[in-house]
C-alpha positions in Angstrom: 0.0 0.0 0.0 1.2 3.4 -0.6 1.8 5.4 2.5 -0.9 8.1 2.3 -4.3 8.3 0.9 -5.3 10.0 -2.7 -5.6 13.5 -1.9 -7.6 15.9 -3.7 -4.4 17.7 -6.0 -3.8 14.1 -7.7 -7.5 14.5 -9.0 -6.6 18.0 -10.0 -3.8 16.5 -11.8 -5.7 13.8 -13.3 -8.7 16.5 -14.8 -6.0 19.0 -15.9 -3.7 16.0 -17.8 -6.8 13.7 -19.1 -10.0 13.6 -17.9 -11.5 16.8 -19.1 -9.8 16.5 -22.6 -11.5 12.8 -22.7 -14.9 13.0 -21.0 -13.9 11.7 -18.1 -13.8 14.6 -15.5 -14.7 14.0 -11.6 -16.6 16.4 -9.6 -14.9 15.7 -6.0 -17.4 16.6 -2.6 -17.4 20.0 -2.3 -16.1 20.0 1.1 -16.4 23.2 2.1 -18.6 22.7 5.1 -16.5 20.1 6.4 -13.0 21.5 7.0 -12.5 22.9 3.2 -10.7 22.1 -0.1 -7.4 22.4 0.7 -5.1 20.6 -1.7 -3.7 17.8 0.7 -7.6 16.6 2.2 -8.2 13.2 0.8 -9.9 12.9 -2.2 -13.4 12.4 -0.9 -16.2 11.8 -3.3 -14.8 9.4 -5.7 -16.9 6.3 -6.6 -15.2 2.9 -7.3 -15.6 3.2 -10.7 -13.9 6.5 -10.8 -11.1 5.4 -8.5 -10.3 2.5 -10.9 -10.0 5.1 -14.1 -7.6 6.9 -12.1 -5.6 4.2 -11.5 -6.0 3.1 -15.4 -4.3 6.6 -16.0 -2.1 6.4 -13.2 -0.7 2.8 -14.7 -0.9 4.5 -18.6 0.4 7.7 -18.4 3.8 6.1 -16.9 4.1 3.8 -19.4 2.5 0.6 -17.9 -0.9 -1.1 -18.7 -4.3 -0.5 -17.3 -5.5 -2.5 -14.6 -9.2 -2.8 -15.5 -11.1 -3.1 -18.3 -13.7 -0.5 -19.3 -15.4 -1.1 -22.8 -17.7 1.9 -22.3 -16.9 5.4 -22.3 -19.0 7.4 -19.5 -17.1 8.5 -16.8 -19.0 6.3 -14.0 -19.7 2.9 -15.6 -19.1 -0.3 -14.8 -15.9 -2.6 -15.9 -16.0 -5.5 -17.8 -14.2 -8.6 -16.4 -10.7 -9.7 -18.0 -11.5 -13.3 -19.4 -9.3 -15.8 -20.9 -9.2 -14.3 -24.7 -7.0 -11.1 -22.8 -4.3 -13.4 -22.6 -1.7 -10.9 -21.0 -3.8 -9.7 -18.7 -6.2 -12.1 -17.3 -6.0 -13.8 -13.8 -7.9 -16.6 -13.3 -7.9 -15.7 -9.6 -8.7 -11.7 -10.0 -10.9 -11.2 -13.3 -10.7 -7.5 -11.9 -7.2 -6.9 -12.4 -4.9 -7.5 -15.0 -1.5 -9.1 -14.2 0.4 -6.5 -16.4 -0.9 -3.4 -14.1 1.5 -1.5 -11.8 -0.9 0.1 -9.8 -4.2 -0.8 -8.3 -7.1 -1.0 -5.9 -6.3 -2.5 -3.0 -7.8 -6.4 -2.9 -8.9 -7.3 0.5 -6.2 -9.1 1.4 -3.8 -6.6 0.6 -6.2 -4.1 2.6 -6.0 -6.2 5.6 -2.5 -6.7 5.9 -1.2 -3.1 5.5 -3.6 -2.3 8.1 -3.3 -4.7 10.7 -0.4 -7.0 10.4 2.0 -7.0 13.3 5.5 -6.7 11.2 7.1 -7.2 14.5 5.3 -10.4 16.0 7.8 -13.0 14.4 5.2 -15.3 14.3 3.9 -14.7 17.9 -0.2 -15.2 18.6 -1.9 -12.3 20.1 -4.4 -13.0 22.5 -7.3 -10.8 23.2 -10.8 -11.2 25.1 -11.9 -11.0 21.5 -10.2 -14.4 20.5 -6.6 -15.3 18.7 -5.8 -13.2 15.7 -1.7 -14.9 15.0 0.2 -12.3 13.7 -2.7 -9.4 13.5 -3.6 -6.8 15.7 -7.1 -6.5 17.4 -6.8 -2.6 17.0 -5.6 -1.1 13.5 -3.1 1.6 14.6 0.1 0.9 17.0 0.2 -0.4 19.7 -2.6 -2.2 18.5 -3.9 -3.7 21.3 -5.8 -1.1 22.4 -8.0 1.4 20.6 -6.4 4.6 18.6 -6.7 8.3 20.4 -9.2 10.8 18.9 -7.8 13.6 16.8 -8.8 16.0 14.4 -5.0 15.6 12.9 -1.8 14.6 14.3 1.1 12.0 13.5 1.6 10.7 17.2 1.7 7.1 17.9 -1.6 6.0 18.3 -4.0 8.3 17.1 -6.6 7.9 14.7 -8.4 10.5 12.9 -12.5 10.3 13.7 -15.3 11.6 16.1 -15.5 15.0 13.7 -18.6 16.8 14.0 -21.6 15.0 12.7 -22.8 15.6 9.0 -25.7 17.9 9.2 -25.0 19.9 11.9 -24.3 23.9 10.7 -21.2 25.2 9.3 -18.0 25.0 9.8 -17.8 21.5 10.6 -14.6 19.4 11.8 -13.8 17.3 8.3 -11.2 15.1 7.8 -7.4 16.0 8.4 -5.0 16.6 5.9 -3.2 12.7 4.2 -0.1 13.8 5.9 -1.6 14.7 9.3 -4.5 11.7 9.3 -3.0 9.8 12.8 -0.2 7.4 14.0 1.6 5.0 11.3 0.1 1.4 10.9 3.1 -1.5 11.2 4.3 -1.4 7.2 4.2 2.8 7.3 0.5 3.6 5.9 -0.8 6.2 7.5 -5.0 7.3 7.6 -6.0 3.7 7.1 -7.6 3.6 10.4 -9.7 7.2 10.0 -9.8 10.2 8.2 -11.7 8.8 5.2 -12.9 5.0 4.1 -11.6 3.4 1.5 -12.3 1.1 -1.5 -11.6 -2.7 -1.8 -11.1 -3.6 -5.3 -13.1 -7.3 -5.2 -16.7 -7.8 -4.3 -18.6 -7.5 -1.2 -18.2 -10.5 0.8 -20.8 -12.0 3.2 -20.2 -13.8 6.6 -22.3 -16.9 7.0 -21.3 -19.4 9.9 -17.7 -18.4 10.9 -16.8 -18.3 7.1 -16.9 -15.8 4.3 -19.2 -16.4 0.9 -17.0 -14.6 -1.7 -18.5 -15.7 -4.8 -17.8 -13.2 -8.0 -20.7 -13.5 -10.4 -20.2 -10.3 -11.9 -18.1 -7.0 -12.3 -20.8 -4.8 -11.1 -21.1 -6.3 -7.6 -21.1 -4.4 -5.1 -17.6 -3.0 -3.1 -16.3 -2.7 0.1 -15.4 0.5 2.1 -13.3 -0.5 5.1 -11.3 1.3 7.7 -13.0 4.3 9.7 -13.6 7.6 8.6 -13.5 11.3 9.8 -17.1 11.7 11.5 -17.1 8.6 12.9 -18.4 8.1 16.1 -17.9 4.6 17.5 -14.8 2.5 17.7 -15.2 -1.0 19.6 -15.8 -3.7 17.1 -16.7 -0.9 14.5 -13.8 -0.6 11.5 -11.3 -0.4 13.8 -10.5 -4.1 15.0 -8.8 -7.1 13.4 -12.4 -8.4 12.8 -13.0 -5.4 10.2 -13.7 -8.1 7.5 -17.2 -8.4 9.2 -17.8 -4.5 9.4 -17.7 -2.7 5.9 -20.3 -1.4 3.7 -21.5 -2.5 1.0 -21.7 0.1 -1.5 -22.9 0.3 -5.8 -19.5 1.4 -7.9 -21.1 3.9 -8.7 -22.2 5.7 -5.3 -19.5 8.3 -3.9 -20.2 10.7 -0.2 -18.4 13.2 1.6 -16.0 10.4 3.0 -15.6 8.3 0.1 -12.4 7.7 -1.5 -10.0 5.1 -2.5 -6.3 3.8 -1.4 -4.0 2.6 -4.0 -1.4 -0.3 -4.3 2.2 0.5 -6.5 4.9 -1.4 -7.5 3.4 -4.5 -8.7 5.6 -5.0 -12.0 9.1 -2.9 -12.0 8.5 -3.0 -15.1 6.1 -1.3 -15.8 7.1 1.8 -13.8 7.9 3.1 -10.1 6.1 1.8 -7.1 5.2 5.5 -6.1 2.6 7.7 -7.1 3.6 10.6 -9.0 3.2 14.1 -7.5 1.7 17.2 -9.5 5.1 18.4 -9.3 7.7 15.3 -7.9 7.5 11.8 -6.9 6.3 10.6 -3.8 4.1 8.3 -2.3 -0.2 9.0 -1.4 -3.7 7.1 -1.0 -6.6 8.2 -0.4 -10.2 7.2 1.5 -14.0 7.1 1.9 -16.9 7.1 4.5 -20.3 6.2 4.7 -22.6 7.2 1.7 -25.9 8.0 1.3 -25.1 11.5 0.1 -24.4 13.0 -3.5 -21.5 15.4 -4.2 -21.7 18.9 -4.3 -20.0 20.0 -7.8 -16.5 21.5 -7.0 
């Protein structure tokens, strides 16, 4: 996972260098009741859809291959799924994804592991009153074992970026923190994972039936996850924030985007095909982005 989420210049970047010249413009939350639309806020209002043509430009316009496969041309449909006849780029285990792309959605997996594997356990088995979790924490930022400090935007050890002021309430609001500023590191270095906004899983919605998890991919409109907490908030216990977060997401259309949607990205996949960073407006260095829980639609902005 890259270290911080996709803030709101890289979507600047991406309208100014392609999207507007092709169609394929997004309109970002207007955020200005919620802590404003400063340049390094995450990049809230992006639907799924959106968040993988990004990443399709991102993989493209530094010479590598797109990673999924849109056969239509408006800027929030679906994907098609990669099948067998796209032999370079189809994976029989991730018809999402092709195998040539540098960059990418996080998959669940990938999701889970940057935000709550212990790097340092060596193997050890941590045991909570919630149960035995082997070499994952219970809690998603260090120490791990207990739950993160409220803030509306630090970098100390610990600290999680949530419990803003409600949606709805009057103007100004307490939004969500700046990528940089978004709470303590997880284990691997990510940072805002745990708050600040939610963010996209590439793969489907899964559903928990009897201790296991149904996963079943029947098509590439299924619905997606958004995991991790978010800037407003309000609860932490088993909510987003534990080891057991593969039970608590939402299950959201691709096409649905709110004031704390957003979407993290994955680099370095195939060397290559390019760096493992994402490129900045005006250097290279590494961002991600997030989301939260929908039910609104974007102001224009």
């Amino acid at each position: 996972m890259q270290k911080y989420e996709v803030r709101r210049d890289f979507i600047t970047k991406y309208n100014n260098e392609f999207g507007t010249d092709n169609g394929l413009e997004f309109d970002m939350f207007d955020m200005s009741n919620f802590g404003g639309n400063g340049a390094d806020k995450p990049a809230t209002g992006i639907s799924w859809n959106e968040a993988a043509r990004f990443v399709n430009w991102l993989n493209t316009s530094t010479g590598g291959y797109a990673a999924y496969n849109f056969t239509t041309g408006g800027v929030n449909d679906n994907i098609s799924f990669w099948t067998p006849s796209d032999m370079e780029d189809y994976d029989p285990d991730n018809p999402f994804r092709s195998k040539r792309a540098n960059y990418a959605l996080p998959s669940r997996d990938e999701w889970h592991k940057a935000v709550f594997f212990d790097s340092g356990s060596l193997g050890t088995t941590h045991e909570y009153s919630y149960g035995t979790f082997g070499q994952y924490h219970y809690f998603s930022v260090q120490p791990g074992d207990t739950p993160p400090i409220q803030t509306s935007g630090s970098t100390d050890y610990g600290t999680a970026v949530y419990g803003g002021t409600t949606i709805g309430s009057p103007p100004p609001l307490s939004g969500p923190a700046d990528v940089d500023n978004a709470g303590g590191l997880q284990d691997y270095g990510t940072m805002g994972m745990a708050g600040n906004a939610a963010e996209w899983n590439e793969g489907p919605s899964a559903q928990y039936f009897n201790g296991t998890y149904d996963l079943p991919i029947n098509s590439p409109t299924q619905t997606r996850d958004l995991r991790g907490g978010w800037w407003n908030q309000t609860g932490i216990g088993n909510q987003n924030f534990t080891v057991n977060a593969r039970g608590n997401f939402d299950q959201v259309p691709t096409f649905d985007m709110g004031p704390c949607t957003g979407f993290g990205v994955v680099g370095g996949l195939n060397s290559s095909s390019g760096g493992g960073t994402l490129p900045e407006p005006s250097s290279f260095t590494i961002m991600l982005t997030g989301a939260c829980l929908l039910g609104f639609r974007r102001s224009r902005r």
